[in-house]
Residue, then its C-alpha position, 0 to 999 in steps of 0.5 A: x603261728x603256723x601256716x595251714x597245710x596245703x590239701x595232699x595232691x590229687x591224681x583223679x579228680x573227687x567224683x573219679x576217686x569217690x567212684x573208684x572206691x564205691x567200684x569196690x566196696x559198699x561204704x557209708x557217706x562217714x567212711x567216704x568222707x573220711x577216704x577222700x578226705x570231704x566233709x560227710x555233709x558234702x558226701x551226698x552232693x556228690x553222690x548224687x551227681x555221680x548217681x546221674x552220670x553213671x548210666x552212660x558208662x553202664x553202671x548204677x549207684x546202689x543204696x542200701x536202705x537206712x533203717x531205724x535200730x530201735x524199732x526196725x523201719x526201713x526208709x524205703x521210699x527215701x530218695x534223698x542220699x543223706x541220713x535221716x535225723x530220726x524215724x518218723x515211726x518210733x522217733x529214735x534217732x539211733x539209725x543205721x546208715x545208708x551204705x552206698x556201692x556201684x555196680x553194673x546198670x544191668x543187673 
């Protein structure tokens, strides 16, 4: 039986890399877990914590609405960073995926 392999050495720490990714591009918490090597269930943990130090450094954490593909609901008064199981209107679980990007606080 092999031994597991050790995780790849880091250079910055999880949020400083989750950041630097989302600094240039808007990506999904499934393409963020896959970059940073996560699981995409702990992806909107960290997001939130970012979303609250961002501020002091003069940034925000941008989300783009999840929306249902079946029926067309957008998920506007959603404050939770996680995807929605299901919309509540048409009841279709086929979603659009919040997407999520870091941009300047004054904008």
């Amino acid at each position: 039986m092999t031994e597991p392999r050790p995780p790849a050495p880091r250079h910055a720490t999880l949020r400083q890399a989750l950041a630097a990714v989302l600094r240039r591009e808007q990506l999904s918490a499934h393409d963020l877990s896959r970059l940073v090597g996560i699981p995409e269930k702990a992806v909107a943990a960290h997001l939130a914590h970012l979303a609250r130090s961002l501020p002091a450094h003069g940034e925000r954490l941008t989300v783009t609405t999840p929306a249902c593909l079946a029926c067309g609901y957008a998920f506007r008064e959603r404050t939770r960073l996680n995807r929605p199981s299901r919309c509540p209107r048409c009841h279709a679980t086929h979603l659009a995926e919040p997407r999520f990007k870091i941009d300047l606080g004054h904008q």
